[in-house]
mmCIF file as gemmi writes it, N, C-alpha and C atoms, coordinates in Angstrom:
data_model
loop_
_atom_site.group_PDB
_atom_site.id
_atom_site.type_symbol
_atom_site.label_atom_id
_atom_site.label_alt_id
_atom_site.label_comp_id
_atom_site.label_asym_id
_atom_site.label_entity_id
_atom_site.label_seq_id
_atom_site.pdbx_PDB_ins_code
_atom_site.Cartn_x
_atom_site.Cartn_y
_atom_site.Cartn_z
_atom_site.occupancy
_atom_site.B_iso_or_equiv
_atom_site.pdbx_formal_charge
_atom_site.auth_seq_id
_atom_site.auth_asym_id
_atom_site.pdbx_PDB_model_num
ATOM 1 N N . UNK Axp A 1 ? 65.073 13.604 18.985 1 0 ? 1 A 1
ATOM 2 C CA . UNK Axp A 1 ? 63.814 13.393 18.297 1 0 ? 1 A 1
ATOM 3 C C . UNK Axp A 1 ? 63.705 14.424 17.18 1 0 ? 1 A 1
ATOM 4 N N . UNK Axp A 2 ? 62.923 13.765 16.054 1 0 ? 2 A 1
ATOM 5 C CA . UNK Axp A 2 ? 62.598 14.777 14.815 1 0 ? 2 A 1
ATOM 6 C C . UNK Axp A 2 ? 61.112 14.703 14.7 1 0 ? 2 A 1
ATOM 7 N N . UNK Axp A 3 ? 61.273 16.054 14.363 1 0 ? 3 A 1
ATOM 8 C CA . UNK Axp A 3 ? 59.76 16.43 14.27 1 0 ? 3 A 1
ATOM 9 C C . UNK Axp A 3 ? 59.439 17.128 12.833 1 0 ? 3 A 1
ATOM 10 N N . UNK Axp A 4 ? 58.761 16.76 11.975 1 0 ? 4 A 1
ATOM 11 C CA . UNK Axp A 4 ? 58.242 17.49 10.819 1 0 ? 4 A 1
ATOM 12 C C . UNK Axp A 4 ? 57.006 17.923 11.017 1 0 ? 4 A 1
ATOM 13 N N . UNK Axp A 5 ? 56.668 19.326 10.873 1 0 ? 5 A 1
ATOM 14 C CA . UNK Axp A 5 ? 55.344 20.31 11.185 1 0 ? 5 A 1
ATOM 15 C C . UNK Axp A 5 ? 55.028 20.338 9.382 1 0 ? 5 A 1
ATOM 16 N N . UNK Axp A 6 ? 54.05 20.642 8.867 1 0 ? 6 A 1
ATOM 17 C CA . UNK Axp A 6 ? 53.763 21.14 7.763 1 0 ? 6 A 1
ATOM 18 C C . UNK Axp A 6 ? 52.321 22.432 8.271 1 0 ? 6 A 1
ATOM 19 N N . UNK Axp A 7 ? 53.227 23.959 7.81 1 0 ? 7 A 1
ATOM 20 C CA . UNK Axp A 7 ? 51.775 24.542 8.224 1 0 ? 7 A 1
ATOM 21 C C . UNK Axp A 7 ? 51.53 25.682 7.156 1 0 ? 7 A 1
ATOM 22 N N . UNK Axp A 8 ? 50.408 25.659 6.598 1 0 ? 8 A 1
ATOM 23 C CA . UNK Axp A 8 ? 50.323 26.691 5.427 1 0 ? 8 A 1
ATOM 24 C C . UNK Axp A 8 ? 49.923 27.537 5.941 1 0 ? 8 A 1
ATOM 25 N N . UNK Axp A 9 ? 49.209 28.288 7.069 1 0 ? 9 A 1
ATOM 26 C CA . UNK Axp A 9 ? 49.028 29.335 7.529 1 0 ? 9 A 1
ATOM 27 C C . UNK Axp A 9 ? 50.134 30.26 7.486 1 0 ? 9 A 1
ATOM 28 N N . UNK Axp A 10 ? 50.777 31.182 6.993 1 0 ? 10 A 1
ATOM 29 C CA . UNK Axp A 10 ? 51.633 32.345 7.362 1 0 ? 10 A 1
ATOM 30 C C . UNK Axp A 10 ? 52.056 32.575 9.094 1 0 ? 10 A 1
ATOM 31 N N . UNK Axp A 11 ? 50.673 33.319 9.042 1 0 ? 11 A 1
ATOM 32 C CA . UNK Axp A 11 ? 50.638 33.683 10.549 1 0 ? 11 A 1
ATOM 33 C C . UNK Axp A 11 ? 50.495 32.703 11.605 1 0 ? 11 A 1
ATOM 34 N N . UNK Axp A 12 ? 50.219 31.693 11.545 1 0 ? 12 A 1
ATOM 35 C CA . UNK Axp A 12 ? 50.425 30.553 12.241 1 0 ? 12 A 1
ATOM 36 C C . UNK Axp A 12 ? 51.953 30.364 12.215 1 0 ? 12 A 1
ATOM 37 N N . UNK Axp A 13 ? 52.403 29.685 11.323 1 0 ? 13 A 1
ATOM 38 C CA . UNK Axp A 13 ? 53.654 29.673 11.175 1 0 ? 13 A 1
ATOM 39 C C . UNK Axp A 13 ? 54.847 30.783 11.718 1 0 ? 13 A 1
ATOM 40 N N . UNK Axp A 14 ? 54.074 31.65 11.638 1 0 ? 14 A 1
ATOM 41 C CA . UNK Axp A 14 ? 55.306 32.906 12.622 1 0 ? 14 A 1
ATOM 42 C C . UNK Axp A 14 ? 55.219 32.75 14.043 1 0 ? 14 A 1
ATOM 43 N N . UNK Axp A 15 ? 53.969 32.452 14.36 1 0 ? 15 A 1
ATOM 44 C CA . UNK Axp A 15 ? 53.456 32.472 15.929 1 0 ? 15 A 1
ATOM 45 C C . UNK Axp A 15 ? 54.76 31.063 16.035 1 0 ? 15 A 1
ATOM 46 N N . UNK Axp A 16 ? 54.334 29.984 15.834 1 0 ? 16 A 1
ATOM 47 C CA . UNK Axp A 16 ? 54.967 29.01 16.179 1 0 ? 16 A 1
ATOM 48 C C . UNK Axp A 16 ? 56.101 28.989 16.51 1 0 ? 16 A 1
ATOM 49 N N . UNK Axp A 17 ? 56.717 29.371 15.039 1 0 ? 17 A 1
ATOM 50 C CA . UNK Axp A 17 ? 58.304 29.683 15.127 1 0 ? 17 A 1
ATOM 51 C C . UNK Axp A 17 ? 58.942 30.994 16.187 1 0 ? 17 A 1
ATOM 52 N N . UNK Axp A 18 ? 58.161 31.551 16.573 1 0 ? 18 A 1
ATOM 53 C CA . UNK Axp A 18 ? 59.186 32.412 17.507 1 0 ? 18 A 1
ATOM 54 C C . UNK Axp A 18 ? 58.778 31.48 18.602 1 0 ? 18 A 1
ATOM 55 N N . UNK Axp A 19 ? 57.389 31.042 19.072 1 0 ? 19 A 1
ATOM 56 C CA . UNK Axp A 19 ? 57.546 29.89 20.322 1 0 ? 19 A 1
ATOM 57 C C . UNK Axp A 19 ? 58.522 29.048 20.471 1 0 ? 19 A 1
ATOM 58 N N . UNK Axp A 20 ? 58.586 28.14 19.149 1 0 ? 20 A 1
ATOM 59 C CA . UNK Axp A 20 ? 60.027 27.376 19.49 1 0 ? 20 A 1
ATOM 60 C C . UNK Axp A 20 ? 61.268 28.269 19.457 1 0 ? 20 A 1
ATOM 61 N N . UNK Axp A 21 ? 61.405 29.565 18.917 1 0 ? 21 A 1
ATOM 62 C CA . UNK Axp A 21 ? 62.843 29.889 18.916 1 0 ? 21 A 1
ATOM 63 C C . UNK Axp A 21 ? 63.332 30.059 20.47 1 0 ? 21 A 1
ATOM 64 N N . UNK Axp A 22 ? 62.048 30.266 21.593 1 0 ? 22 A 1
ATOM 65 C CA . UNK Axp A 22 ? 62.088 30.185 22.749 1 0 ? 22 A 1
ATOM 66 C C . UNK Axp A 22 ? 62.965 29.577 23.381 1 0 ? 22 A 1
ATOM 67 N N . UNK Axp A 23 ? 63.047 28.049 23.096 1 0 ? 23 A 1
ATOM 68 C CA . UNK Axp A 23 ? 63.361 26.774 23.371 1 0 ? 23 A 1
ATOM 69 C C . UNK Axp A 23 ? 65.25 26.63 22.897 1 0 ? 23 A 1
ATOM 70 N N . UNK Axp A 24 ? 65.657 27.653 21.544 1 0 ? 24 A 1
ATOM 71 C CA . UNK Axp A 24 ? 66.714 27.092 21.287 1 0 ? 24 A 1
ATOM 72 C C . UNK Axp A 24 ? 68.279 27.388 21.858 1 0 ? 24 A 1
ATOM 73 N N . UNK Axp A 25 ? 68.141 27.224 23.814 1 0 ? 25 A 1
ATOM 74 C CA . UNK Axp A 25 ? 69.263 27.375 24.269 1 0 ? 25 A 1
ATOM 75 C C . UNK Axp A 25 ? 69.027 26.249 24.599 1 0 ? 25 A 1
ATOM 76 N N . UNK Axp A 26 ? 67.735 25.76 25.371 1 0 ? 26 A 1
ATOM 77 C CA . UNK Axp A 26 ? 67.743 24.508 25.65 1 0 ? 26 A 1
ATOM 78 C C . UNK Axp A 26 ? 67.773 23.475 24.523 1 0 ? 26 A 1
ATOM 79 N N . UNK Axp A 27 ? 68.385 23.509 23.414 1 0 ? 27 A 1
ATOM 80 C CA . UNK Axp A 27 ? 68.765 22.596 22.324 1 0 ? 27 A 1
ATOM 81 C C . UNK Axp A 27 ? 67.458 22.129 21.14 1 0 ? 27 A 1
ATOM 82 N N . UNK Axp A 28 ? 66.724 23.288 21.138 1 0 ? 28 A 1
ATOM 83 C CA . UNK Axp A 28 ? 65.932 22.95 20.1 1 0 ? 28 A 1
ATOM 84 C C . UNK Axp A 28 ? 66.742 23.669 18.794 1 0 ? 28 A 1
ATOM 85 N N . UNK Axp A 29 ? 66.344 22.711 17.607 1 0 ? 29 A 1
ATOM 86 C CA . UNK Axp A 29 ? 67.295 23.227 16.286 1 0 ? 29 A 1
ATOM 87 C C . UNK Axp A 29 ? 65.891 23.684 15.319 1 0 ? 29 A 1
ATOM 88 N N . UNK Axp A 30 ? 65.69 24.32 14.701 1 0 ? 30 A 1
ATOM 89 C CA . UNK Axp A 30 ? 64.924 24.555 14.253 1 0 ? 30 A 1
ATOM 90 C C . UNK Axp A 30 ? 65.273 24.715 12.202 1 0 ? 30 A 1
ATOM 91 N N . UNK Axp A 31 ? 64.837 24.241 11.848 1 0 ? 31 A 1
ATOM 92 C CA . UNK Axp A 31 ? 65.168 23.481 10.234 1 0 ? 31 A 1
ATOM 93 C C . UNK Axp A 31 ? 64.173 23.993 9.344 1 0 ? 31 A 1
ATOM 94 N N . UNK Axp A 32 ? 64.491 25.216 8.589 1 0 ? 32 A 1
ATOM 95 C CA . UNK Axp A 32 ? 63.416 24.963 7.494 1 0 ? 32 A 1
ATOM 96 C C . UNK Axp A 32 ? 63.827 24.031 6.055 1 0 ? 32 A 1
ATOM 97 N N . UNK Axp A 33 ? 62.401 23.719 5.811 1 0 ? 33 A 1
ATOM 98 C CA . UNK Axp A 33 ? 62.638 22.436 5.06 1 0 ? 33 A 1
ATOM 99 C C . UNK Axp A 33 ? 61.31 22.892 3.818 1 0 ? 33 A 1
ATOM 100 N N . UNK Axp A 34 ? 61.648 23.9 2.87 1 0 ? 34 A 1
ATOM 101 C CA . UNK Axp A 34 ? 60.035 23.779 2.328 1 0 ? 34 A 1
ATOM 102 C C . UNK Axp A 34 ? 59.936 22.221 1.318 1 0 ? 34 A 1
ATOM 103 N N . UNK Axp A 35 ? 59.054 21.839 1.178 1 0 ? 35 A 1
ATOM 104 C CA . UNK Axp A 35 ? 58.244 21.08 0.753 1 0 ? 35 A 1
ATOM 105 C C . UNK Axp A 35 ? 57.498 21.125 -0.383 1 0 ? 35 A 1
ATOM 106 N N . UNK Axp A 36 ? 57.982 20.436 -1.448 1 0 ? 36 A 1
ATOM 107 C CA . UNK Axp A 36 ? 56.43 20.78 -2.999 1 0 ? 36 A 1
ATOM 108 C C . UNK Axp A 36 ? 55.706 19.374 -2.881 1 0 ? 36 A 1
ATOM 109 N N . UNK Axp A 37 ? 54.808 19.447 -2.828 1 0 ? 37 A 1
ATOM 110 C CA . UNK Axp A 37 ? 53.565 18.563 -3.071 1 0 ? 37 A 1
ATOM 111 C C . UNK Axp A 37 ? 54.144 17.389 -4.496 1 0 ? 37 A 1
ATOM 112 N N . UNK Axp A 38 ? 53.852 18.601 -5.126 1 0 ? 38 A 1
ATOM 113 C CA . UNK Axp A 38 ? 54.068 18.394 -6.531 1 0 ? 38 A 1
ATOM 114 C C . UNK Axp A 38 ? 55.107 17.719 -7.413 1 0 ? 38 A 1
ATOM 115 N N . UNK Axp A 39 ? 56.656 17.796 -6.711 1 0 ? 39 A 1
ATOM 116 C CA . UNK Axp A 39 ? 57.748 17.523 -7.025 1 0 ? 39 A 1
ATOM 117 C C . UNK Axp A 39 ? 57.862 15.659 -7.563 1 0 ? 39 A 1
ATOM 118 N N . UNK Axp A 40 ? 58.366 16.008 -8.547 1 0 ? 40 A 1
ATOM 119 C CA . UNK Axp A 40 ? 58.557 14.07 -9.038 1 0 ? 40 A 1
ATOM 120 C C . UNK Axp A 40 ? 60.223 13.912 -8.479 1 0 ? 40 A 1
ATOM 121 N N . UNK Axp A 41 ? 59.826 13.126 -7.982 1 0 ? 41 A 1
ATOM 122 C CA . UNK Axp A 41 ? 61.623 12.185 -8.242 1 0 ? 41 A 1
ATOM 123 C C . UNK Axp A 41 ? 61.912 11.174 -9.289 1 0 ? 41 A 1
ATOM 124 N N . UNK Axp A 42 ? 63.386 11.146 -9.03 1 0 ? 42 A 1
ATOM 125 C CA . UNK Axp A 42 ? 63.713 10.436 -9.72 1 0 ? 42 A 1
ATOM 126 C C . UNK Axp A 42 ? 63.687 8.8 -9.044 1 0 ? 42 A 1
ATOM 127 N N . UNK Axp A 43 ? 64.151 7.71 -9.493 1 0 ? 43 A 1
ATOM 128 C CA . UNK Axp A 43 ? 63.876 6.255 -9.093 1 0 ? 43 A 1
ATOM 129 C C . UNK Axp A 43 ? 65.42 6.208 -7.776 1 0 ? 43 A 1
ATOM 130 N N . UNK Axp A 44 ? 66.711 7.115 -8.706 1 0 ? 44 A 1
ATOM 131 C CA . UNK Axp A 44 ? 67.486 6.853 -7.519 1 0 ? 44 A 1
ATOM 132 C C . UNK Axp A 44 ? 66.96 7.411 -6.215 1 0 ? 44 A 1
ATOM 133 N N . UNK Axp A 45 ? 66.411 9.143 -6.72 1 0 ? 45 A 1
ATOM 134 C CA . UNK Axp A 45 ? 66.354 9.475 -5.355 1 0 ? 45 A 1
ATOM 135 C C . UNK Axp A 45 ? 65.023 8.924 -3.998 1 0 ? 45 A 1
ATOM 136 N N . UNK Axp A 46 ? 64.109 8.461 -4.782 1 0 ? 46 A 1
ATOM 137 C CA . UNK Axp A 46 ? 63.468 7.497 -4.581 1 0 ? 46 A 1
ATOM 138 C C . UNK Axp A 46 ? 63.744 6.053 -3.377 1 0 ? 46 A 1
ATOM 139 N N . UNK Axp A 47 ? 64.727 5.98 -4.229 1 0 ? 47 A 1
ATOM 140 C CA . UNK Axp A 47 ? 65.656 4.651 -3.235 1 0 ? 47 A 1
ATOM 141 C C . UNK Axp A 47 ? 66.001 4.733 -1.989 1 0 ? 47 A 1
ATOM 142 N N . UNK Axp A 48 ? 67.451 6.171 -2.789 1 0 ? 48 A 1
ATOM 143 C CA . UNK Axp A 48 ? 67.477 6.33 -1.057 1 0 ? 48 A 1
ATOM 144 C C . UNK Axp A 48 ? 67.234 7.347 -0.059 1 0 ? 48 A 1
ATOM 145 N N . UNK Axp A 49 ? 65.603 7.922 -0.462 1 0 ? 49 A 1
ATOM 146 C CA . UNK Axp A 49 ? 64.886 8.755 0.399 1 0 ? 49 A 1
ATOM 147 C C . UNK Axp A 49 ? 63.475 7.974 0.706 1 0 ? 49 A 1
ATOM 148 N N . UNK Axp A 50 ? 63.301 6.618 0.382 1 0 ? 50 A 1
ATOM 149 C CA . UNK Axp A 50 ? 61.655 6.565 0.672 1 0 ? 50 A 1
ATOM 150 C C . UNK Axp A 50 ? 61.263 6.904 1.839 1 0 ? 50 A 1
ATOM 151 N N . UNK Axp A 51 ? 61.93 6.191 2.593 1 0 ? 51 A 1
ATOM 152 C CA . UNK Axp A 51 ? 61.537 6.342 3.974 1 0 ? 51 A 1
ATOM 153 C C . UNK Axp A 51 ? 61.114 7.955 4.248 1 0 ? 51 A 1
ATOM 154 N N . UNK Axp A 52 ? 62.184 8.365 4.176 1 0 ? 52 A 1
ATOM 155 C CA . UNK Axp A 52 ? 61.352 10.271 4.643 1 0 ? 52 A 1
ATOM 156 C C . UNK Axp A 52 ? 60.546 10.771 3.912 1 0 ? 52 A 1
ATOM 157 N N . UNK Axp A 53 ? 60.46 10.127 2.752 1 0 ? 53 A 1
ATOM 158 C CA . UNK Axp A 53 ? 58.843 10.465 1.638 1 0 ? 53 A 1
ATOM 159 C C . UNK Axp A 53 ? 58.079 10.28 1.998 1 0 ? 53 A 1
ATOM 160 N N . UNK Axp A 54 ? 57.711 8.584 2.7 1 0 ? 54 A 1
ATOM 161 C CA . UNK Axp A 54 ? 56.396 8.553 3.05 1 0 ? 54 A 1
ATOM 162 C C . UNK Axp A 54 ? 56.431 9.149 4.724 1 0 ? 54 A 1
ATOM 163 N N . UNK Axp A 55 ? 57.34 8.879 5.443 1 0 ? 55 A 1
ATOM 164 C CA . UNK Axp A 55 ? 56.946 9.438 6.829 1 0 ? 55 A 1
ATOM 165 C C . UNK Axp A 55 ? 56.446 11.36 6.488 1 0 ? 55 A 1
ATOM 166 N N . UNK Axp A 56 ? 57.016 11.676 5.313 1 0 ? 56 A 1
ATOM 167 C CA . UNK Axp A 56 ? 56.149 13.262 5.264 1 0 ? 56 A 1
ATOM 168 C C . UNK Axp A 56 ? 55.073 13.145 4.309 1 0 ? 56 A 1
ATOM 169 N N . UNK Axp A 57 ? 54.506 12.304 3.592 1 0 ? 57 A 1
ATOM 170 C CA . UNK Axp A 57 ? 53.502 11.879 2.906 1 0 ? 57 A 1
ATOM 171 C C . UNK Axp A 57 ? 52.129 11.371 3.591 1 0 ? 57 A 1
ATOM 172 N N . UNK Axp A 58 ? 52.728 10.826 4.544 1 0 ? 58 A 1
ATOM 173 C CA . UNK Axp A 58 ? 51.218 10.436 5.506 1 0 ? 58 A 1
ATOM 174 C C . UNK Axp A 58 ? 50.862 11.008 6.723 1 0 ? 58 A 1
ATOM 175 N N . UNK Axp A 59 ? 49.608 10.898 6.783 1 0 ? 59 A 1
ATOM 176 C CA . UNK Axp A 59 ? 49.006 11.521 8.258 1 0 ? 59 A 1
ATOM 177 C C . UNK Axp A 59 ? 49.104 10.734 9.848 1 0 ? 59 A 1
ATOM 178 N N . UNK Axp A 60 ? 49.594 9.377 9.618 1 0 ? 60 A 1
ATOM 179 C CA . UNK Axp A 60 ? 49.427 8.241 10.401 1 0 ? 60 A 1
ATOM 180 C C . UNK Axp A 60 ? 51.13 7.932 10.83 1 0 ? 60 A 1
ATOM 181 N N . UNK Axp A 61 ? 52.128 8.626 11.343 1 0 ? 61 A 1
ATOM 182 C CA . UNK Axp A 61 ? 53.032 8.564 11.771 1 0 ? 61 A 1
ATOM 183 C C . UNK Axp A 61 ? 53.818 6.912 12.145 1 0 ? 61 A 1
ATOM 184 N N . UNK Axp A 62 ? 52.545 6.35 13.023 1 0 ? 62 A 1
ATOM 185 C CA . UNK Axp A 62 ? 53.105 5.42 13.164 1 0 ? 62 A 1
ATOM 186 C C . UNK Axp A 62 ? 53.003 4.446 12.032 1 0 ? 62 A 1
ATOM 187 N N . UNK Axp A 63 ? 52.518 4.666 10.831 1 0 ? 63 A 1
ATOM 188 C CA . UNK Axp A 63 ? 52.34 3.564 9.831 1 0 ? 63 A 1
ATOM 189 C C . UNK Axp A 63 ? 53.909 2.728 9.258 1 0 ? 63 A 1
ATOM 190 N N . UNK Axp A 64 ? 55.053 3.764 9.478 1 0 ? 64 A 1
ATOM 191 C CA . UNK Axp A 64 ? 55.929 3.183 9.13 1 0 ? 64 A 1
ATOM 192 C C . UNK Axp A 64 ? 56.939 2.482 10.397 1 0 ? 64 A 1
ATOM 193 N N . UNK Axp A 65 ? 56.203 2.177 11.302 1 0 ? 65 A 1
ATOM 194 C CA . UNK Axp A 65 ? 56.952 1.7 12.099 1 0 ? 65 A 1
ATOM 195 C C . UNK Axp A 65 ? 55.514 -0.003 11.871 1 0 ? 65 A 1
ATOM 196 N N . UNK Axp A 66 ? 55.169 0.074 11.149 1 0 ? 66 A 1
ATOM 197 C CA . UNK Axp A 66 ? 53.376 -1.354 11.307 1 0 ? 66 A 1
ATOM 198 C C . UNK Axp A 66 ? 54.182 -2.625 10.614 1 0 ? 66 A 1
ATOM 199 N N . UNK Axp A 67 ? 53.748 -3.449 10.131 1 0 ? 67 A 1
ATOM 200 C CA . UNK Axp A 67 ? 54.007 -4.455 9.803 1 0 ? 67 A 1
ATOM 201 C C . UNK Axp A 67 ? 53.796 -4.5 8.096 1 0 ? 67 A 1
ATOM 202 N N . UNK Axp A 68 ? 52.246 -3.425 7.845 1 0 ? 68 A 1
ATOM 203 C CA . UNK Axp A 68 ? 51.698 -3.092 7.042 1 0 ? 68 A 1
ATOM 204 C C . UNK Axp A 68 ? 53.082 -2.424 5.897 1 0 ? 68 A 1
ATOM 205 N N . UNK Axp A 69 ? 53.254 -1.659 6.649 1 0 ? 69 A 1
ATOM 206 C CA . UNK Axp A 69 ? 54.566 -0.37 5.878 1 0 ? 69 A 1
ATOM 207 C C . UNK Axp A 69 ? 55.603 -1.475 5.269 1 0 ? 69 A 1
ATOM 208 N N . UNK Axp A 70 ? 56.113 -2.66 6.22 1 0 ? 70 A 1
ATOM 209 C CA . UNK Axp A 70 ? 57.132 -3.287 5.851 1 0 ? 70 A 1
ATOM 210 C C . UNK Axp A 70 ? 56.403 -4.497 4.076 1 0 ? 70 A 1
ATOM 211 N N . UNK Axp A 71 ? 55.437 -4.522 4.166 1 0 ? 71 A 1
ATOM 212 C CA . UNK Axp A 71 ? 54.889 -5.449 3.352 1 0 ? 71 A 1
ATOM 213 C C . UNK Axp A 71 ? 54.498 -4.599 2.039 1 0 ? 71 A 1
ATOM 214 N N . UNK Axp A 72 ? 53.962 -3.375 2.294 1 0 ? 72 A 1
ATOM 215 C CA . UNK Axp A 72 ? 53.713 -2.384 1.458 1 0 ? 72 A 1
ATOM 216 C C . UNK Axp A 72 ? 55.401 -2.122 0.37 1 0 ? 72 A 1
ATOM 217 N N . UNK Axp A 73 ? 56.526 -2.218 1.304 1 0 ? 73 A 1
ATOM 218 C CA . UNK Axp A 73 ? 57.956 -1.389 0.983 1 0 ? 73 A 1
ATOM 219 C C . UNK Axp A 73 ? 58.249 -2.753 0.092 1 0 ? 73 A 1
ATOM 220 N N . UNK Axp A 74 ? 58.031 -4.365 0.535 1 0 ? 74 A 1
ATOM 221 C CA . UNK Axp A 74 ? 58.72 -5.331 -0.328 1 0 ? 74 A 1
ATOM 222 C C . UNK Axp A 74 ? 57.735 -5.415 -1.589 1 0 ? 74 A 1
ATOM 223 N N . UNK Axp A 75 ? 56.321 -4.846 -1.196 1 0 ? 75 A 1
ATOM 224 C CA . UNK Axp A 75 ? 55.559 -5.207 -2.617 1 0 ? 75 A 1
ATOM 225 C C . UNK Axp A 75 ? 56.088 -4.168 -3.493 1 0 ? 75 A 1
ATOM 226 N N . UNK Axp A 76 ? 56.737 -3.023 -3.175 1 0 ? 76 A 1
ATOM 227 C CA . UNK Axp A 76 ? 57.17 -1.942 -4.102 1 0 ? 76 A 1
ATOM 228 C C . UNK Axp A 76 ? 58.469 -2.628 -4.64 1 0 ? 76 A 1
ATOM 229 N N . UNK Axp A 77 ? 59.249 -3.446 -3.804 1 0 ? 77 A 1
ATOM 230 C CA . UNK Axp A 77 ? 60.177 -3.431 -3.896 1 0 ? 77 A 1
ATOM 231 C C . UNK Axp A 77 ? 60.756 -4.695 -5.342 1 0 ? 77 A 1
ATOM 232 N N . UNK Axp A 78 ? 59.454 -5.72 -4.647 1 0 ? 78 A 1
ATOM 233 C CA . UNK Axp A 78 ? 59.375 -6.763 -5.847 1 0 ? 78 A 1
ATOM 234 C C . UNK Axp A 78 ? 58.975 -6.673 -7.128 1 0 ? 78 A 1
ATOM 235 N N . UNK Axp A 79 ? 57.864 -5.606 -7.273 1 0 ? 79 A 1
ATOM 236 C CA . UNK Axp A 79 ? 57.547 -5.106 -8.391 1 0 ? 79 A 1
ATOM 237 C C . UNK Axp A 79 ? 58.325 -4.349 -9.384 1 0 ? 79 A 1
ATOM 238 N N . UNK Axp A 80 ? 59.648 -3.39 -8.486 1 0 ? 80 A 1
ATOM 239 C CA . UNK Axp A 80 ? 60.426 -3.012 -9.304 1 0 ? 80 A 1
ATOM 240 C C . UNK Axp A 80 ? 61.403 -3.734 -9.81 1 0 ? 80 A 1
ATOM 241 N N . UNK Axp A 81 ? 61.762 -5.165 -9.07 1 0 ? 81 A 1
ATOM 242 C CA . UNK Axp A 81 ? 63.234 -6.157 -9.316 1 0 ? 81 A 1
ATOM 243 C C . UNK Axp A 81 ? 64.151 -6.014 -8.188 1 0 ? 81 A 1
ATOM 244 N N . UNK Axp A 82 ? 63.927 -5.408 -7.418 1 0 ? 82 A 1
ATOM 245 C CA . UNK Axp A 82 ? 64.865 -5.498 -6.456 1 0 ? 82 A 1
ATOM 246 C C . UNK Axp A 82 ? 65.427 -6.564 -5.635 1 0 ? 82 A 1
ATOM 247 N N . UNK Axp A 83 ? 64.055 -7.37 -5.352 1 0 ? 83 A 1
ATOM 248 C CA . UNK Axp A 83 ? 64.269 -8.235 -4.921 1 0 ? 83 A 1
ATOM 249 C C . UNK Axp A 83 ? 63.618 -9.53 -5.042 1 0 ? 83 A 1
């Protein structure tokens, strides 16, 4: 299982991370990954990263597993020519 945390607290973020470093004999991996808000992509990288864009873009986890997500991805998809 993957888990993406986003936490702007500092000190939160330290607390946490030595809790999980707890965990990493029993096979927790621990990944930093920073994150810009702000960052544009490009259309390739776009392509072939949407999926982990929006699963770290939204608050609603399960949205990309809905029916919604899949109808949302072909209206993007038709609009650009893809398909």
């Amino acid at each position: 299982m993957k888990l993406l945390i986003n936490i702007k607290n500092e000190d939160l973020l330290e607390s946490i991370l030595s809790f999980l470093s707890s965990f990493q004999d029993d096979g927790v991996e621990i990944i930093n990954q920073d994150y810009n808000d702000k960052e544009e992509f490009s259309e390739e990288y776009i392509e072939k990263n949407w999926k982990e864009l929006i699963m770290t873009s939204i608050d609603n986890s399960d949205y990309y597993k809905s029916d919604e997500y899949y109808i949302d991805r072909a209206v993007d998809l038709e609009e650009r020519g893809k398909i």
